[in-house]
C-alpha positions in Angstrom: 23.0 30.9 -26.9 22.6 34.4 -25.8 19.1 34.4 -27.5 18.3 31.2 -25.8 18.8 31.9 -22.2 17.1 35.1 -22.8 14.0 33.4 -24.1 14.0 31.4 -21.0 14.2 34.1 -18.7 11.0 36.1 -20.3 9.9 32.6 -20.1 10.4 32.4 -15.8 9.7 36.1 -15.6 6.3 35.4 -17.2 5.5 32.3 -14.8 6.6 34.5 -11.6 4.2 36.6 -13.2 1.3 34.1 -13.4 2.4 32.3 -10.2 2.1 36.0 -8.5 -1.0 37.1 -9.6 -2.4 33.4 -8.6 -1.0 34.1 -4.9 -2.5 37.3 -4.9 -6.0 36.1 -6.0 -5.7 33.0 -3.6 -5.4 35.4 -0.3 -8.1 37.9 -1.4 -10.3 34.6 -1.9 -9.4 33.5 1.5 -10.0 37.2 2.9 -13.1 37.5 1.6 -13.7 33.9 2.8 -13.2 35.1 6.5 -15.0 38.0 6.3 -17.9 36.3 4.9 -17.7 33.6 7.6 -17.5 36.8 10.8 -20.1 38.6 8.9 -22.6 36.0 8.0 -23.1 38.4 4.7 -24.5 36.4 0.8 -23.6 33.4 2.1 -23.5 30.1 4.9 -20.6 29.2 6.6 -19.9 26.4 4.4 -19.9 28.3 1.5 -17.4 30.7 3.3 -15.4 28.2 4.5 -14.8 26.5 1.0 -13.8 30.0 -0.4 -11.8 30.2 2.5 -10.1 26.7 1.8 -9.6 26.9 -2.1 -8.1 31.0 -1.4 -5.1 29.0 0.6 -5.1 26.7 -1.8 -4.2 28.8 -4.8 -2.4 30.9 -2.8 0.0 28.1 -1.9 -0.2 26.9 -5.8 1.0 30.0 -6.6 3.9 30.5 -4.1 5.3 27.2 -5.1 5.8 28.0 -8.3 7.2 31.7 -7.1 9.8 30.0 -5.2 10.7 27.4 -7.7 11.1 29.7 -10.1 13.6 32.7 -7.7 17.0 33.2 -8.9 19.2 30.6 -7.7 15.9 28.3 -7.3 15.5 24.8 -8.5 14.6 26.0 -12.0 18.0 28.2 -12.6 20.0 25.1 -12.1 23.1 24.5 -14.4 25.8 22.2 -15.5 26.5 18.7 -15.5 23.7 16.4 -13.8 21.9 19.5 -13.8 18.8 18.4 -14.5 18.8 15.2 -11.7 19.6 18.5 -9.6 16.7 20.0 -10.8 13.7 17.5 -10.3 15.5 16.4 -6.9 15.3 20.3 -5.5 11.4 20.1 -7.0 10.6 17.1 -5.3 12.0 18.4 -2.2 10.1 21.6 -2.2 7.1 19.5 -3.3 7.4 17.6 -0.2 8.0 21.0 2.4 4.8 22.0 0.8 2.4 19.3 0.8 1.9 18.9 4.5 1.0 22.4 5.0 -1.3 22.7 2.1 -2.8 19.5 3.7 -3.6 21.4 7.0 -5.0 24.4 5.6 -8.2 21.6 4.4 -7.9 19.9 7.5 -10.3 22.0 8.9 -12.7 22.5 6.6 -12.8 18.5 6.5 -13.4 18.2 9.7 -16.0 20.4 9.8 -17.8 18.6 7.4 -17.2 15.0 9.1 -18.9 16.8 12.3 -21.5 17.9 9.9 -22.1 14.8 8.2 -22.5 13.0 11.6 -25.5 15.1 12.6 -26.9 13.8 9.3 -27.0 17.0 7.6 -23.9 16.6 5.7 -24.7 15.6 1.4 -22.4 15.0 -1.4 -20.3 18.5 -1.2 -19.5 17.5 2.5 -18.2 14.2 1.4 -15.7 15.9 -0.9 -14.7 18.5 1.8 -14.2 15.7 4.1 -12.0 13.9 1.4 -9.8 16.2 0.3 -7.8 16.8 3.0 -7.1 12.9 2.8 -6.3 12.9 -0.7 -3.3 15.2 -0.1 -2.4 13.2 2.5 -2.3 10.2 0.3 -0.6 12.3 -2.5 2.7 13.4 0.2 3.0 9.6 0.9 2.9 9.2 -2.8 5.6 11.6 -3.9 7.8 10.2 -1.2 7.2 6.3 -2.0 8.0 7.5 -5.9 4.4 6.2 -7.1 2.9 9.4 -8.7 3.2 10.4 -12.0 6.0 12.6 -12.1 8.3 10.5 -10.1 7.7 7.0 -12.4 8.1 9.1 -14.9 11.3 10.6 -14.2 12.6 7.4 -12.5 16.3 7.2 -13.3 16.9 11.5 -12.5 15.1 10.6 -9.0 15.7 6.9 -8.1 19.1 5.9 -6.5 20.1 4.0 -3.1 20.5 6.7 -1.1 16.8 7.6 -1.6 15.9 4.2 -1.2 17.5 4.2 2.1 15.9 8.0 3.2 12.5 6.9 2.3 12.8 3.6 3.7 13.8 5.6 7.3 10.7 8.5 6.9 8.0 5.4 6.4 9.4 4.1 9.2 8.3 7.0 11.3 5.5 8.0 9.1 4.2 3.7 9.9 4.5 4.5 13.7 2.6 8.1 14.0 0.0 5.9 12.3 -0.2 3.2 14.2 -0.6 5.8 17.3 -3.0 7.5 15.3 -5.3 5.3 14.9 -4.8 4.0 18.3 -5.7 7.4 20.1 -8.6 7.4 17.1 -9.5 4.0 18.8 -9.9 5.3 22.0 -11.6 8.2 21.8 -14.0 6.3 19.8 -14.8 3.9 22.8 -15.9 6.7 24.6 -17.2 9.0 22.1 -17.6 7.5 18.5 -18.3 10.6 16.5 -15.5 12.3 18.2 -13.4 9.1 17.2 -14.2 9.1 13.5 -13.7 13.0 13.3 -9.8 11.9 14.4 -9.2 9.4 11.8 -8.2 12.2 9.4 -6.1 13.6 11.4 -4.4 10.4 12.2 -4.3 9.8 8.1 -3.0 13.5 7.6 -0.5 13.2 10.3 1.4 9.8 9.0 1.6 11.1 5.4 3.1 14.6 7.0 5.9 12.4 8.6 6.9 10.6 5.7 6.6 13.9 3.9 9.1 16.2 5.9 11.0 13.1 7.5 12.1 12.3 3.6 12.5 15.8 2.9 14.3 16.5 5.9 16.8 13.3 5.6 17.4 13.9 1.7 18.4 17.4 3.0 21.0 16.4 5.2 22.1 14.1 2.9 22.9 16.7 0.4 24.8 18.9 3.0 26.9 15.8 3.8 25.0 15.9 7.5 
């Protein structure tokens, strides 16, 4: 036993290690990003921007898995149901996480919308424009239950009270959309390149709600709230 639980901890220590060193190259990449941008040094500000984007990506990749694995994290879990515990506390910090990852592209999508508009946007735009809706679709995912992980792991992360959380965070999350697009709507009467450039941020908006609604709730929930 003693053996086993000190294999897993070289086994977490190794992954702080990994997840550290990820953060730590993600903010020099976003650094270097900035600099590069305010300089105007090697490279466009496209080019800057995306270094920019994909630094603050890894370096929230690599603080998630910091946190999840801290003493007295998700990972150091023990005891009975244990392991419901467990995937529960990861799909909650999952969902904290998601929104603000999401923002961080926002930008750089938006840029590249704007770009595309004046027709000089090609096929890298399209994917900067993109991502930031693809995360939005993947928080709406991992609070309906419908990616990977969760179908997988139904009966540890499936029960009423979920049911009940998530059907209260669409709710809201169905509502900031609808306003969404209806001030997307709007601005696109008057001005429709400033209209389309605010669809992503109605998009990016609803699946933030349902995101940190269900995360919220399911936290509340757990302290008895």
């Amino acid at each position: 036993m003693d053996d086993l639980i000190s294999t897993e901890g070289r086994a977490r220590r190794l992954k702080q290690r990994w997840a550290t060193g990820l953060a730590i190259l993600g903010l020099l990449m976003a650094a270097g990003g900035v600099t590069l941008a305010l300089t105007g040094l090697w490279v466009d500000d496209t080019t800057a921007g995306v270094i920019t984007g994909l630094g603050f990506g890894l370096f929230a990749l690599g603080g998630f898995i910091v946190w999840m694995q801290r003493v007295g994290g998700p990972e150091h879990i023990t005891g009975p149901g244990a392991k419901r515990e467990r995937m529960q506390a990861q799909r909650s910090v999952l969902l904290w996480t998601l929104p603000f990852v999401t923002a961080i592209f926002l930008f750089e999508g938006t840029r590249a919308v704007l770009t595309i508009q004046e027709g000089a946007g090609g096929m890298f735009d399209v994917l900067r424009a993109a991502v930031p809706v693809i995360y939005a679709w993947l928080a709406a995912d991992v609070t309906m239950g419908w990616d990977g992980n969760s179908r997988k792991h139904r009966k540890y992360l499936e029960d009423e009270l979920t049911q009940a959380l998530r059907a209260r965070a669409v709710v809201w999350a169905f509502c900031v959309l609808m306003a969404g697009g209806t001030v997307a709507l709007g601005l696109g009467l008057l001005r429709p390149e400033i209209g389309v450039a605010a669809i992503p941020f109605a998009l990016v908006a609803a699946g933030a709600t349902a995101s940190l609604r269900f995360a919220w709730l399911e936290r509340e929930a757990s302290r008895g709230g």
